[in-house]
SETOR-414016 format. One record per residue (C-alpha): y, x, z; residue in one letter. Coordinates in steps of 0.5 Angstrom, whole numbers, padded with zeros to 4 digits, always signed. Layout:
% SETOR-414016
YXZA;...
% end
This chain:
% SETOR-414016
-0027-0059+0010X;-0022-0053+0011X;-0025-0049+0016X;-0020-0044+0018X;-0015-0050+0019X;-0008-0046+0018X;-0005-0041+0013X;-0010-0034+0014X;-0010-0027+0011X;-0018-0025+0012X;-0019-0017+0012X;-0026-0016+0010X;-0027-0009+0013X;-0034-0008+0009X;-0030-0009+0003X;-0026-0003+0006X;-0032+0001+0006X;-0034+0000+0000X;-0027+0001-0004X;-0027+0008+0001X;-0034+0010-0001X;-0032+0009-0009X;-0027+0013-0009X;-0030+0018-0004X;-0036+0018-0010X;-0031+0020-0015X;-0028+0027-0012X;-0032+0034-0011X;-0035+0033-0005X;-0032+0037+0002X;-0025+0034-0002X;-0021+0032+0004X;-0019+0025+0004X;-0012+0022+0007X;-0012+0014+0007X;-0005+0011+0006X;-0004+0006+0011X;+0004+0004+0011X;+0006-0002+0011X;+0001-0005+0016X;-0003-0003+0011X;-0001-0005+0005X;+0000-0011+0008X;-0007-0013+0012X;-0007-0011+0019X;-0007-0003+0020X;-0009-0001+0026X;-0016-0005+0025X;-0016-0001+0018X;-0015+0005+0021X;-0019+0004+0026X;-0026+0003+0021X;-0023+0009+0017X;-0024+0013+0023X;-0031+0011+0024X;-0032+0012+0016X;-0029+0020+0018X;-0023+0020+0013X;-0019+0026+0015X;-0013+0025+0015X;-0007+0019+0015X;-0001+0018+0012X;+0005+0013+0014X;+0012+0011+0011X;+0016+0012+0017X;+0015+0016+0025X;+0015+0009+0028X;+0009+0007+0024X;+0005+0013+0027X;+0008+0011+0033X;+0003+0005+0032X;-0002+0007+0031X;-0002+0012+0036X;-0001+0007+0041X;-0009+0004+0039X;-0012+0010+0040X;-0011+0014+0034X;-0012+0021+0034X;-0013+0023+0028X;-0007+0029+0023X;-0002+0023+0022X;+0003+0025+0016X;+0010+0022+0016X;+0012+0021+0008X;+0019+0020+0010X;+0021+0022+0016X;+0028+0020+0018X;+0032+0027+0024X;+0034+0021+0028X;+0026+0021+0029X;+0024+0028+0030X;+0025+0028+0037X;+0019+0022+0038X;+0016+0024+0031X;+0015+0030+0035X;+0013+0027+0042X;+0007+0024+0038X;+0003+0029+0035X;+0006+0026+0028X;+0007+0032+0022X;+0013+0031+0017X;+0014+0031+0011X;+0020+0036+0009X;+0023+0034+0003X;+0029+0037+0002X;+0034+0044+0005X;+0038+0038+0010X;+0031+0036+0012X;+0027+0042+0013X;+0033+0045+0016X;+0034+0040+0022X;+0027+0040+0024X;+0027+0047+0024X;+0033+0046+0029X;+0029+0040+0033X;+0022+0044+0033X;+0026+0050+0036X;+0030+0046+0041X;+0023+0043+0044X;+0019+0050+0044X;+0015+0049+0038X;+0010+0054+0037X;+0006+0053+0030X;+0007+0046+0029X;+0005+0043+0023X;+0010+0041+0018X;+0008+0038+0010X;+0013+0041+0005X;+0015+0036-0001X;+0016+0038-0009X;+0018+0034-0014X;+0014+0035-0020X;+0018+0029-0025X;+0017+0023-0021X;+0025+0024-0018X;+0024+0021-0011X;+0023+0026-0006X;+0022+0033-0006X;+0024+0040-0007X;+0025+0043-0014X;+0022+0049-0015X;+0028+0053-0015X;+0028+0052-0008X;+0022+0057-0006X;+0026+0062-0005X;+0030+0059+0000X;+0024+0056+0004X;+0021+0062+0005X;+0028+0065+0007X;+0028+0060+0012X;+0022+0061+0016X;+0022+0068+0016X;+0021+0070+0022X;+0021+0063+0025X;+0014+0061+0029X;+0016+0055+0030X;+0012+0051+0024X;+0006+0052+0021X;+0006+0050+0013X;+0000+0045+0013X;+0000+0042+0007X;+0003+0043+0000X;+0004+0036-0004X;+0008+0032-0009X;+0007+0025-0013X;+0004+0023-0020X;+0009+0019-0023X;+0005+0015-0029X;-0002+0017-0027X;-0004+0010-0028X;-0001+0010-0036X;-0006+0014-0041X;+0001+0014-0045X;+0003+0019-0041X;-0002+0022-0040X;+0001+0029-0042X;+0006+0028-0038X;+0002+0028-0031X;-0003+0034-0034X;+0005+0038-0033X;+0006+0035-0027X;+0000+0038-0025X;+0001+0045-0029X;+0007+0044-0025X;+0005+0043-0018X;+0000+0050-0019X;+0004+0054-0020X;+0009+0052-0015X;+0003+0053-0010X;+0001+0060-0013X;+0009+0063-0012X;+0009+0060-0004X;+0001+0062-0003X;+0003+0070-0006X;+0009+0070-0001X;+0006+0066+0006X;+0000+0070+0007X;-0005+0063+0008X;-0007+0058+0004X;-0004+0051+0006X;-0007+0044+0004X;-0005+0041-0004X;-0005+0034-0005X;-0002+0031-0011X;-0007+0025-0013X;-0006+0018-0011X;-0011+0013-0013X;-0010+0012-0020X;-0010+0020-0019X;-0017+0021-0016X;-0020+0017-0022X;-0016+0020-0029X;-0015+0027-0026X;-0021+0029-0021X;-0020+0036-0024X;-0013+0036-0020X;-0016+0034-0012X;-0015+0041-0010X;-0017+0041-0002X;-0015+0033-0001X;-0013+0027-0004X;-0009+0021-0003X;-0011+0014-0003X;-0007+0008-0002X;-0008+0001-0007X;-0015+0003-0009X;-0018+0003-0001X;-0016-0005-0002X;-0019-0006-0008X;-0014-0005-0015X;-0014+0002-0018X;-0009-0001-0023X;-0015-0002-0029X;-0019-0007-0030X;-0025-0003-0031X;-0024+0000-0025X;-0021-0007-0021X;-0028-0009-0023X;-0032-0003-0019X;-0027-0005-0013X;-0027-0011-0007X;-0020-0013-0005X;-0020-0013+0003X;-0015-0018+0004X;-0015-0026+0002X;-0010-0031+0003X;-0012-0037+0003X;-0008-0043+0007X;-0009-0051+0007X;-0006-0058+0004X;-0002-0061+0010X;+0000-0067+0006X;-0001-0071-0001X;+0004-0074-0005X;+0003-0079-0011X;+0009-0078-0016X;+0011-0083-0020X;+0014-0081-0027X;+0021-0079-0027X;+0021-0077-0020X;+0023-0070-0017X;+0019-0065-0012X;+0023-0059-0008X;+0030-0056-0008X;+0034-0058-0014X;+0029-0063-0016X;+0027-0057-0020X;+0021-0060-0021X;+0021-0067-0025X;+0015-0071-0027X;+0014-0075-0034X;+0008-0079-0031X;+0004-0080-0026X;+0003-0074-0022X;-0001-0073-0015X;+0002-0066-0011X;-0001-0062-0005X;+0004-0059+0000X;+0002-0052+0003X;+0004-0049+0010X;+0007-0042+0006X;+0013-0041+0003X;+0017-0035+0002X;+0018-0032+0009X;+0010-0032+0008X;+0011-0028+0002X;+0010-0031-0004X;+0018-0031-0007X;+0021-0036-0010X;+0019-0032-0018X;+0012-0036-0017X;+0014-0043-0017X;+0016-0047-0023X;+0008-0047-0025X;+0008-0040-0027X;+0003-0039-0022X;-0004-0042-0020X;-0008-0043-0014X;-0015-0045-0013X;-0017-0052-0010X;-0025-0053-0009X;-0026-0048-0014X;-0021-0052-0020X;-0012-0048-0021X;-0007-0051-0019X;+0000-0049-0021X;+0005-0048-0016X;+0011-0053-0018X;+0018-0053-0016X;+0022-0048-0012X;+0018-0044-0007X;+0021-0046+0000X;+0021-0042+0006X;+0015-0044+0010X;+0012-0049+0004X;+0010-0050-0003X;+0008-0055-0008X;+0002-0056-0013X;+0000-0061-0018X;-0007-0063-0016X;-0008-0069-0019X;-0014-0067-0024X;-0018-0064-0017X;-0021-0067-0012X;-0019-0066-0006X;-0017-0069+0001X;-0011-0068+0006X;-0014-0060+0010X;-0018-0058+0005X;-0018-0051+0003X;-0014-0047-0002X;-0014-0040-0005X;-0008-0036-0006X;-0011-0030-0008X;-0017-0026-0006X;-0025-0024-0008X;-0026-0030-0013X;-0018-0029-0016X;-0015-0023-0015X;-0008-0020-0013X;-0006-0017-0018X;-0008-0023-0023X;-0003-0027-0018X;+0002-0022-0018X;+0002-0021-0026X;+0003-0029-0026X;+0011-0027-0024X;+0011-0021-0028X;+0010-0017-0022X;+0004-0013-0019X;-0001-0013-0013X;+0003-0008-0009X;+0009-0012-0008X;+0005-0019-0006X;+0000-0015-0001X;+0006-0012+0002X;+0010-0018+0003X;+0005-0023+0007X;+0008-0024+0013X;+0006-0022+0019X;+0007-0029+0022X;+0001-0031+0018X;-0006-0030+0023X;-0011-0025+0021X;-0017-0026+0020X;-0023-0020+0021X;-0029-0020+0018X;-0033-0015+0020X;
% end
């Protein structure tokens, strides 16, 4: 018998603290630690996920946008909160919140500045952006020379942190490509440092970062994926716990006889009899619409059973007619026993994209 009833994201927060103290156990210690928690935190529940790294005394957090910094301190957050990619529409509340930028290009920088100035700023902390390789965001390191023009003799900003993004860090393919990124990075903190007069805090790595290159943590690193659970390797998944799962109930059983269709555009047609299970989730829950037509398995009392059919907005179907298995029984979308990532790979995706995507009409579970 079911015993949550309804389609539920659990949050294990001892798995939180466990993935944090791995990853914690790979870096030199006194290596400040940025825990990423955009996205309500990758897609779990973020201010209770801030709220127990705090207690774990991470140093920093980082967010997509200001209105996610906003969130989180309206709950009481107190903690250097960087904003990853900060929009001038927002500098003014951005600002009002205590959140820091990350300024990433000469438009950014300058209308900041311009904010900054406009509220009396005295040596407020900003985050300056590189681009190392990964293309997305960043200044170039031609572009040195005309930072440091404009903040000379400007007291309204402080540089806090100096950062850029590993693009392949994961693939030991391009493992040469990230020691350049690194190589790069270096030498990029070395001109400003020699032209500021202090040395602000670097931090390039991400999870995959942390444990493929712990030789470039500098002063601080980042983690996002890893502190709920996949560091994008088996080997490394293994030593992890995923802090969500997902799992949802049967509402109703359908025997099928053959010939007959299951779902939208009868995608689904049997050639026996058949007997299927209908779920409440679908893809406005955040299983797209690519895990049907049985590439995709769920777990039933411990046996898969694949989705079949399109996915439907609020539901999806399975074939359960080897499981035995009752109206209200459990089942499992993803989760300790059958990861994410498995899940996700099964549709030719990855566990970044399904954890972000459960919707937040799904009820949270905590376990603590």
């Amino acid at each position: 018998m079911s015993k949550i009833g309804e389609t539920t994201l659990e949050i294990d927060l001892f798995a939180l603290e466990h993935n944090f103290n791995y990853l914690k156990s790979r870096i030199t210690p006194g290596t400040m630690f940025l825990a990423v928690v955009k996205a309500f935190a990758y897609g779990s529940d973020m201010i209770t996920i801030a709220k127990k790294l705090v207690q774990l005394n991470v140093d920093y957090f980082a967010v997509a946008y200001t209105k996610e910094g906003i969130l989180l301190r309206e709950a009481g957050i107190e903690s250097p909160i960087l904003v990853l990619h900060p929009q001038p529409v927002n500098f003014e509340v951005l600002i009002d919140n205590c959140l820091e930028p990350s300024l990433y290009s000469p438009r950014i920088l300058q209308l900041f500045l311009e904010a900054a100035k406009a509220k009396g700023l005295q040596q407020y902390p900003v985050h300056i952006k590189f681009n190392t390789g990964l293309n997305r965001l960043g200044f170039w390191e031609n572009d040195i020379t005309p930072i440091l023009e404009q903040l000379t003799d400007r007291n309204e900003v402080r540089i806090k942190s100096v950062l850029s993004h590993l693009a392949a860090s994961e693939d030991i393919k391009e493992k040469a490509f990230s020691l350049q990124q690194i190589e790069d990075f270096t030498a990029i903190c070395q001109r400003l440092n020699a032209h500021l007069g202090y040395r602000p805090i670097r931090h390039l790595l991400n999870t995959s970062g942390i444990l493929n290159f712990p030789q470039a943590a500098f002063e601080m690193v980042r983690s996002g994926i890893g502190l709920y659970g996949y560091g994008n390797n088996a080997e490394i998944d293994a030593k992890l716990k995923p802090v969500a799962t997902l799992k949802t109930v049967i509402s109703q059983r359908h025997k099928i006889a053959p010939g007959e269709s299951v779902g939208y555009n009868r995608r689904y047609r049997s050639n026996d009899y058949r007997i299927t299970a209908t779920l409440p989730i679908g893809h406005a829950d955040g299983i797209g619409r690519q895990y049907g037509g049985g590439k995709t398995n769920v777990w039933v009392n411990g046996k898969k059973a694949p989705i079949i059919g399109n996915v439907c907005m609020d539901m999806i179907m399975i074939d359960v007619t080897d499981i035995d298995c009752k109206e209200g029984d459990e089942v499992l979308i993803f989760g300790h026993e059958h990861s994410a990532e498995d899940f996700a790979n099964s549709a030719n995706t990855i566990s970044y994209e399904i954890l972000t995507a459960i919707s937040q009409r799904i009820s949270r579970r905590i376990k603590s």
